[in-house]
Every structure is written in structure tokens, then in C-alpha cells.
C-alpha positions in Angstrom: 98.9 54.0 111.6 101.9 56.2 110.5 104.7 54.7 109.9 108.3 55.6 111.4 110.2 58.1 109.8 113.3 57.7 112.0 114.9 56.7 115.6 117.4 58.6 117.0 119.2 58.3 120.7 120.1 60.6 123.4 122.7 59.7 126.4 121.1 59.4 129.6 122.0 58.4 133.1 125.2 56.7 133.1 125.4 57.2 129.5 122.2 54.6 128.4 120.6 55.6 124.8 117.4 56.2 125.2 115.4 56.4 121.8 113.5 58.3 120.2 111.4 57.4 117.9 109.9 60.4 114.9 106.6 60.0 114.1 105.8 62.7 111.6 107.9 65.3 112.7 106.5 64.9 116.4 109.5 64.2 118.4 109.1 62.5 121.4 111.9 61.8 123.9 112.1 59.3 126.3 111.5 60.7 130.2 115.1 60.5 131.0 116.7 60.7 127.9 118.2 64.4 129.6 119.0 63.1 133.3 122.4 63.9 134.5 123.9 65.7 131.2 126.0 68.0 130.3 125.3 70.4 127.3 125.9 73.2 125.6 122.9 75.4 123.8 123.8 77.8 121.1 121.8 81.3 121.6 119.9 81.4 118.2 117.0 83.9 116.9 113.1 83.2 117.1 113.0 82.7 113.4 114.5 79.7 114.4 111.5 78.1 115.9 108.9 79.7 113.6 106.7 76.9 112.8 107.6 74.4 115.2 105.0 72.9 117.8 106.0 73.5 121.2 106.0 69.8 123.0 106.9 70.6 126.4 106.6 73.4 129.1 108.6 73.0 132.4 107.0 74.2 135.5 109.4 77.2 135.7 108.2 78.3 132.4 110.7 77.1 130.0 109.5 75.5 126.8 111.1 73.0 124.7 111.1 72.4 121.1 112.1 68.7 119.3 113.2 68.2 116.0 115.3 65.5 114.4 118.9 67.8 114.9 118.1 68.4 118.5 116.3 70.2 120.9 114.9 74.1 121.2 114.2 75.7 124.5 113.3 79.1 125.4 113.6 79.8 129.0 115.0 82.5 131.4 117.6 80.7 133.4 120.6 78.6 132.3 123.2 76.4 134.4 122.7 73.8 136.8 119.2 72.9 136.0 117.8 69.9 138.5 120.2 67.2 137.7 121.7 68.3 134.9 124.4 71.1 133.6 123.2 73.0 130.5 125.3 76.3 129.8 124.1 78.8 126.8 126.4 80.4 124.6 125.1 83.7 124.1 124.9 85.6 120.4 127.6 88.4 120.4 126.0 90.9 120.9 123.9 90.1 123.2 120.2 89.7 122.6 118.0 92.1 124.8 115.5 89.7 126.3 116.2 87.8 129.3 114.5 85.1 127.5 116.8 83.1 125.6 116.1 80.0 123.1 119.4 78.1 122.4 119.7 75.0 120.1 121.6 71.8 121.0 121.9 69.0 118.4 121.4 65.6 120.0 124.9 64.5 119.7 125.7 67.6 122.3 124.5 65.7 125.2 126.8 64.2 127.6 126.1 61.7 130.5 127.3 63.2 134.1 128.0 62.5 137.4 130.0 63.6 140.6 132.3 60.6 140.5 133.8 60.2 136.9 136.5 62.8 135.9 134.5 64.1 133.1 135.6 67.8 132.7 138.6 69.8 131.7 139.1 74.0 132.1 139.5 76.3 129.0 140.5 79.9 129.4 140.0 82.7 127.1 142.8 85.1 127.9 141.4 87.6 126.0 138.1 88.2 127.0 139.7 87.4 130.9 136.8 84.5 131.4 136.8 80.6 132.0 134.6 78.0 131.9 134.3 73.9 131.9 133.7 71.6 129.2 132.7 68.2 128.9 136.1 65.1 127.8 133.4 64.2 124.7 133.8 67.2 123.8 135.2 66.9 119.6 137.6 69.7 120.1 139.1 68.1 123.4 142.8 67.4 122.2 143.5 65.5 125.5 146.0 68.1 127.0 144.1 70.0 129.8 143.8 67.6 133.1 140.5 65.8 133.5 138.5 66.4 136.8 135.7 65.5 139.0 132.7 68.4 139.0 133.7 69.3 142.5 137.8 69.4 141.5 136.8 71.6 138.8 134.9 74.0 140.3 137.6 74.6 143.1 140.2 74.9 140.2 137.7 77.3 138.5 137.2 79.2 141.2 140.9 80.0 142.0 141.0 81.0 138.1 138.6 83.3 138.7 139.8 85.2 141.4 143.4 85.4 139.6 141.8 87.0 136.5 139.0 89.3 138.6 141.5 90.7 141.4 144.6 92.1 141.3 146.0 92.1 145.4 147.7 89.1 144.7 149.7 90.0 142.3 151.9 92.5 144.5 154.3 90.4 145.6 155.7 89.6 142.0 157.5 91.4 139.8 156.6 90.7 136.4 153.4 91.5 134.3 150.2 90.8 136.1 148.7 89.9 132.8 151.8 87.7 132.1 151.4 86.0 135.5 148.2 85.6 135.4 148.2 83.6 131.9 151.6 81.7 133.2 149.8 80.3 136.8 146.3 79.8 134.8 147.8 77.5 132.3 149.5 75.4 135.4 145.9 75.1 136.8 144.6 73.9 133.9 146.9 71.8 132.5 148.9 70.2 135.7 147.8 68.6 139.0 149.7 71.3 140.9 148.3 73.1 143.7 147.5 77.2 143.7 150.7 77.5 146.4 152.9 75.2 144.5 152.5 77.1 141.1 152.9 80.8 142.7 156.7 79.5 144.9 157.8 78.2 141.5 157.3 81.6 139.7 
């Protein structure tokens, strides 16, 4: 019988390891080692998984790699997937295909749930987009508020609409780039409602 090579652990629901245990480079996870996370794959080029056997395939087509870093998968769709929220980072520029295979190390996956106050907003004010990212998160620095999922997507929405239109902006007089950077910051990083940030401008 082989021996063990390694054991490695995953969060699951409600943040439980699960392990998994390497038995000459075949990887197996336990069933629901990826229940209720949070993660974020990395958009990386098929010569990445050159090689590799393919130990899973979903029934909505999208295949999954193991290795002792982390986890392959090539699949068409991204976001809220069953019970869990997996976003892909996409290469700049953009690949073609609308088949994508993103990498996420092990350590990238993060228990979640609608109660806990588990994610905070960033903004890129350049690029005019925002998104949500998980508290265990290693570049968290603890300033942006923490929220529920359901807080955050109301604040994200809002966020959204400030960078996207422009109608609301008429009844101010400064910069609408300016004003939308000053009340986007408030949304991210106070408790203060939409209406309360735009009567103290």
C-alpha cells in the first residue's frame, strides 16, 4: 500500500478542516471540504494544467483539478455557485474563450454564511468597479466596515449605481468624479446611510 505523502486541510461549513490526505499526487478532497466558501481563482493559461489528471467533472460541465497548492477548474460560469461564492480574477487582457481555468491555493478558501459579518467593499476608482472580499483576507488592514452578505450587496449595489450613472449627480456642484470617490468611501468605510452621506456633502 502507498504510503502518505502529505495531509493538508480545507475550511468547510462553519469553518471545520476537512483533510485531505495525498496519496501519490492523487488529491482527494473530502465531500464538503468546499461547502459554503468564499474564494477567489486566479485566471491562469492551459499550460498550467498540462499533465495533471482531471479528478472531477460537475454536472454543468466544469472540471476540477487537485494538487497539493490547491485546486484547478475550468468551467464557463463564475460567482455564486450552489452554496458557495467563487469569483475569477480574469488575466489582463482578457483570454478569448468563455472557458476559463483559474487556480486557488488551498489557504484561499473561506467559510461563509448569511449571518456572520464576513465581508468588507473595495473600490477601484480607476477602473470605476467594486467588488467584495472576504475579513481573512491577508491584505484586510481592518479599516473598511465588516458586513453580512445581504448588507453588502445593498451597499454594493448603491456603489454601483453612483459610479455607472450620472442623474444623480445634478444637484451638486462639485466634480462628479470627486463626489463620487468622496460618498463611495463613506459607504465603504462608515455605517452611514446613502441619504445621510449625500445631505452632509
Amino acid at each position: 500500500m502507498a504510503k502518505l505523502r502529505n495531509i493538508l486541510f480545507v475550511l468547510g461549513r462553519s469553518g471545520q478542516s476537512h483533510y485531505i490526505c495525498t496519496m501519490q499526487k492523487n488529491f482527494k478532497p473530502h465531500p464538503n471540504s468546499f461547502k459554503n466558501t468564499f474564494c477567489i481563482f486566479n485566471e491562469v493559461l492551459p499550460n498550467e494544467i498540462e499533465g495533471l489528471k482531471k479528478q472531477f467533472e460537475s454536472k454543468a460541465g466544469s472540471s476540477y483539478y487537485y494538487t497539493e497548492k490547491g485546486m484547478y477548474r475550468v468551467s464557463n460560469h463564475w460567482g455564486r455557485l450552489a452554496n458557495s461564492k467563487w469569483r475569477l480574477v480574469a488575466r489582463e487582457p482578457e483570454t478569448e474563450s468563455k472557458t476559463k481555468i483559474g487556480f486557488a491555493a488551498w489557504t484561499e478558501f473561506h467559510p461563509d454564511n448569511a449571518e456572520e459579518k464576513l465581508y468588507y467593499i473595495e473600490a477601484d476608482y480607476v477602473k470605476n468597479t467594486v467588488n467584495y472580499q472576504h475579513k481573512n483576507n491577508l491584505l484586510y488592514d481592518g479599516r473598511a466596515i465588516l458586513r453580512t452578505s445581504f448588507e453588502t450587496t445593498k451597499r454594493i449595489k448603491q456603489i454601483r449605481n453612483l459610479q455607472q450613472l450620472t442623474a444623480w449627480a445634478k444637484y451638486f456642484d462639485e466634480d462628479i468624479s470627486d463626489l463620487r470617490k468622496q460618498i463611495i468611501t463613506e459607504l465603504i468605510y462608515t455605517e452611514k446611510t446613502l441619504d445621510e452621506i449625500k445631505r452632509e456633502i
